[in-house]
Jmol script that loads the backbone (N, CA, C; Angstrom):
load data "model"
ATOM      1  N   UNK A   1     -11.959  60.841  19.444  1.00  0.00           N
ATOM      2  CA  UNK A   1     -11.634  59.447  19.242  1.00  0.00           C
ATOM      3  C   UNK A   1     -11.538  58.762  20.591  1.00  0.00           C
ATOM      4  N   UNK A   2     -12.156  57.823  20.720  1.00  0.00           N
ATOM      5  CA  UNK A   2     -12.021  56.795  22.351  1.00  0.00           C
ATOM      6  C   UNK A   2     -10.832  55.501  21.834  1.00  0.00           C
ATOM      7  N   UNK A   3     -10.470  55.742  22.722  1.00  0.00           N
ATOM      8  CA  UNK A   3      -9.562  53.988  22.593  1.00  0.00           C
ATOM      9  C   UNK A   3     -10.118  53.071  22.172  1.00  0.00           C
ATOM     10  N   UNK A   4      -9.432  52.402  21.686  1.00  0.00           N
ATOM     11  CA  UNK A   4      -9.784  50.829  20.792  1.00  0.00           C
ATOM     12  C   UNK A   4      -8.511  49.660  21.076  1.00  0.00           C
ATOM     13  N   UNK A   5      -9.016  48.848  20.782  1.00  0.00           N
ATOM     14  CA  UNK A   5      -7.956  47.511  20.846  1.00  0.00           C
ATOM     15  C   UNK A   5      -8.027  46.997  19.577  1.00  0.00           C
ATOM     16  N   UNK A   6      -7.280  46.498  19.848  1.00  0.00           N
ATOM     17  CA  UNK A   6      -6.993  45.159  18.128  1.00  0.00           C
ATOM     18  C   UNK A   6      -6.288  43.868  18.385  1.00  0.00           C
ATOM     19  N   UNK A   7      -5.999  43.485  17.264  1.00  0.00           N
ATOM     20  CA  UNK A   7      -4.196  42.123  17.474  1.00  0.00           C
ATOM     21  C   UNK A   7      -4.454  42.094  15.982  1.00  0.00           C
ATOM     22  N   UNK A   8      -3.192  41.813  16.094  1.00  0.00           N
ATOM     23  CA  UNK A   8      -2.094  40.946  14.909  1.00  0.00           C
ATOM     24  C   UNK A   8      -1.357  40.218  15.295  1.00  0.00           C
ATOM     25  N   UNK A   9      -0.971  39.105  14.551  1.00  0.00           N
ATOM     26  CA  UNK A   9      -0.553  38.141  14.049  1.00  0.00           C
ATOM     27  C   UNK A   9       0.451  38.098  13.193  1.00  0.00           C
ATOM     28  N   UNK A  10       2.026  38.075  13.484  1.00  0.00           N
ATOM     29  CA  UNK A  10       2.989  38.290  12.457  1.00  0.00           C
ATOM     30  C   UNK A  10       3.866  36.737  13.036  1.00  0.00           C
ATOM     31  N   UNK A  11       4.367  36.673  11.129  1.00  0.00           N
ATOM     32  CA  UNK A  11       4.986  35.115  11.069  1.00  0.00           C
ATOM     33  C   UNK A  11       6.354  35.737  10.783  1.00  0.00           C
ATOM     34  N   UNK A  12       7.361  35.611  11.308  1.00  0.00           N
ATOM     35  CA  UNK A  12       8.613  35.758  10.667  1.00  0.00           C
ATOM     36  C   UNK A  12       9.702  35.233  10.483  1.00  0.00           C
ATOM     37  N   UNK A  13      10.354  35.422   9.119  1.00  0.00           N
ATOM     38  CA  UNK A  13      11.045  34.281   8.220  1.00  0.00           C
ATOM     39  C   UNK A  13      12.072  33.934   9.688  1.00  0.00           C
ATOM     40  N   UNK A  14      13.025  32.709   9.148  1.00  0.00           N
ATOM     41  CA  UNK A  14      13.542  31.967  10.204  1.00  0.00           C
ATOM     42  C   UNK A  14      14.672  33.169   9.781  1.00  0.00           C
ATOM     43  N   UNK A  15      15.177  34.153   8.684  1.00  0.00           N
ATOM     44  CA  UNK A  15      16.600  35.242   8.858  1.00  0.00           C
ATOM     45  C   UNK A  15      16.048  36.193   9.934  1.00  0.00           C
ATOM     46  N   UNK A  16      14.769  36.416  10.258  1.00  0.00           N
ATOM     47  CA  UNK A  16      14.368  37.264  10.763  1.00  0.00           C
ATOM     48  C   UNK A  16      14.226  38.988  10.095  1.00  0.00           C
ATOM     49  N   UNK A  17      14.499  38.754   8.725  1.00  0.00           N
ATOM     50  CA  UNK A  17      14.751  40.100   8.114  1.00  0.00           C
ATOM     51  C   UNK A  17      12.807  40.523   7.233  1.00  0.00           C
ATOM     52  N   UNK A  18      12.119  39.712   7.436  1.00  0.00           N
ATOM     53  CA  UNK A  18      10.757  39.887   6.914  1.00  0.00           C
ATOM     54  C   UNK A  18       9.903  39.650   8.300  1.00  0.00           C
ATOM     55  N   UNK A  19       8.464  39.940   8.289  1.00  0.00           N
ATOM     56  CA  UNK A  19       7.222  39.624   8.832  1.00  0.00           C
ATOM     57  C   UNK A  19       6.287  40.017   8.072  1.00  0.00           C
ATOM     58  N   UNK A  20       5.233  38.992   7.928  1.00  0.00           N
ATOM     59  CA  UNK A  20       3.974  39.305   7.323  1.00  0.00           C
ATOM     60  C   UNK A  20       2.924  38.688   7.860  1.00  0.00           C
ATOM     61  N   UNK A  21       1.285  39.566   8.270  1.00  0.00           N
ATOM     62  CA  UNK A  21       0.819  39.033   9.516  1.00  0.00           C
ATOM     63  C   UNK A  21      -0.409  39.758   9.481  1.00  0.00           C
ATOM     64  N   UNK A  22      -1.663  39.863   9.731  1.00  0.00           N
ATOM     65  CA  UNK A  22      -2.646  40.591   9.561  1.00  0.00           C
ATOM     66  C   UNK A  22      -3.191  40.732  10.624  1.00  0.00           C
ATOM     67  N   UNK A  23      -4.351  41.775  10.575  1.00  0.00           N
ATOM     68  CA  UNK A  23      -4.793  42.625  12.062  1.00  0.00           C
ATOM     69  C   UNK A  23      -5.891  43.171  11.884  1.00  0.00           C
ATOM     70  N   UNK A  24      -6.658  43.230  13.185  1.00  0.00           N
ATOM     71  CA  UNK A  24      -8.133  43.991  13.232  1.00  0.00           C
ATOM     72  C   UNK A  24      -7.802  44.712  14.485  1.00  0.00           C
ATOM     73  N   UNK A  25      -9.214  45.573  14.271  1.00  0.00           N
ATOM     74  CA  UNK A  25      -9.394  46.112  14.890  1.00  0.00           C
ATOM     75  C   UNK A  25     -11.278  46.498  15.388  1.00  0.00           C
ATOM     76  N   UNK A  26     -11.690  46.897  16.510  1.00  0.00           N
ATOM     77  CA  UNK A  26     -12.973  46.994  16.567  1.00  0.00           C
ATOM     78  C   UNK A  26     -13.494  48.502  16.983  1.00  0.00           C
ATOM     79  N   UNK A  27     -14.480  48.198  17.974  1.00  0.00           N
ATOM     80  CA  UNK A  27     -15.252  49.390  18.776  1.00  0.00           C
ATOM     81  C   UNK A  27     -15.232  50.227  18.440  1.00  0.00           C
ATOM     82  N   UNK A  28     -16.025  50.303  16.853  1.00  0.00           N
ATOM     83  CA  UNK A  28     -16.779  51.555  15.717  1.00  0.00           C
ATOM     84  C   UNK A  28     -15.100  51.691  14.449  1.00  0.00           C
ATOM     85  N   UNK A  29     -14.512  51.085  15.071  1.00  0.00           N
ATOM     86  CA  UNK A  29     -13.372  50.835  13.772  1.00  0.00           C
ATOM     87  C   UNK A  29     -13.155  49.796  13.504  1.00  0.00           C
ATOM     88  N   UNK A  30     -13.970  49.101  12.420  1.00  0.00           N
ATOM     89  CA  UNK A  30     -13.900  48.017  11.940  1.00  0.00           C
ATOM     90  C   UNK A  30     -13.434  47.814  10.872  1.00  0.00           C
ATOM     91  N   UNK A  31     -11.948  47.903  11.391  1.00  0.00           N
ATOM     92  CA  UNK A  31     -10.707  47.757  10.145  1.00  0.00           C
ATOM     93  C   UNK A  31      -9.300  46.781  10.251  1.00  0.00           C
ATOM     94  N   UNK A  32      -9.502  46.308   9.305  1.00  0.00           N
ATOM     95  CA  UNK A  32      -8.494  45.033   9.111  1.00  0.00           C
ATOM     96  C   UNK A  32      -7.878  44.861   7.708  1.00  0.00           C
ATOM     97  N   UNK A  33      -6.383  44.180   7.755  1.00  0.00           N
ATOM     98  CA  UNK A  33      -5.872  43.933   6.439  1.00  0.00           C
ATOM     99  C   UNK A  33      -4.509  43.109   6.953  1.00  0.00           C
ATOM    100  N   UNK A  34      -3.826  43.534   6.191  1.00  0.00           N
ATOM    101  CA  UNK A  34      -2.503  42.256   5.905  1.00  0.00           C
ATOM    102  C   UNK A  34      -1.449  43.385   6.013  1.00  0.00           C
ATOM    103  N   UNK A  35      -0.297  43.066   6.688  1.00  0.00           N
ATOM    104  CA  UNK A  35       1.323  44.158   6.556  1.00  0.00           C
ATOM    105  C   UNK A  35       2.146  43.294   6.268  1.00  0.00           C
ATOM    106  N   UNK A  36       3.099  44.054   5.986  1.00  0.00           N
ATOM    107  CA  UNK A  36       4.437  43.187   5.597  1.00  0.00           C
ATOM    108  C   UNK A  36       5.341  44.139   6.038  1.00  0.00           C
ATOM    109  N   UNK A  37       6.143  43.535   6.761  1.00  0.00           N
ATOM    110  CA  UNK A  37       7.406  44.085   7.226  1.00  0.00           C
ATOM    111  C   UNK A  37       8.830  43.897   6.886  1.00  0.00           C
ATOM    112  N   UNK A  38       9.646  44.968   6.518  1.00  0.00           N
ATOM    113  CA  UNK A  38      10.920  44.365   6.072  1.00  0.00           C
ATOM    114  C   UNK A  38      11.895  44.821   6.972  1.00  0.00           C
ATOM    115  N   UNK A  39      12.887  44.627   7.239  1.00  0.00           N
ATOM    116  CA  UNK A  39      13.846  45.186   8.484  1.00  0.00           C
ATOM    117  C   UNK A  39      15.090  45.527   7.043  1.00  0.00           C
ATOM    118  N   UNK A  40      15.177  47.418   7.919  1.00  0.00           N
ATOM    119  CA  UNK A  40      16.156  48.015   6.526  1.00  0.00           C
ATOM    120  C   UNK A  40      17.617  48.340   7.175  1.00  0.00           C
ATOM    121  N   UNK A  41      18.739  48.114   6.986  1.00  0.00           N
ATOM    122  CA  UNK A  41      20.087  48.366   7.244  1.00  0.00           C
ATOM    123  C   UNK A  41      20.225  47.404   8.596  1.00  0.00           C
ATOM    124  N   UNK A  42      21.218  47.031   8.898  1.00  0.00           N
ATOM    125  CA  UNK A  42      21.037  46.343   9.895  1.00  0.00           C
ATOM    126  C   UNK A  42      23.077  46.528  10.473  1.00  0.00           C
TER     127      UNK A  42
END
end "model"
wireframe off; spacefill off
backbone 0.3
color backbone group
């Protein structure tokens, strides 16, 4: 496997307890989709 780069993009709520934000990636991995993040116990 050689290194690769990407980005994402995450929006998060003004509690700060969510993010949801999508991402690619390239150079022979041409893969992308959507995450969602939840922040657990705090």
């Amino acid at each position: 496997m050689s290194a690769h780069h990407g980005f994402t993009e995450l929006t998060f709520s003004s509690d700060g307890l969510t993010a949801y934000g999508g991402y690619f990636n390239g150079r022979g991995r041409n893969t992308y989709g959507t995450m969602k993040l939840i922040k657990e116990g705090a």
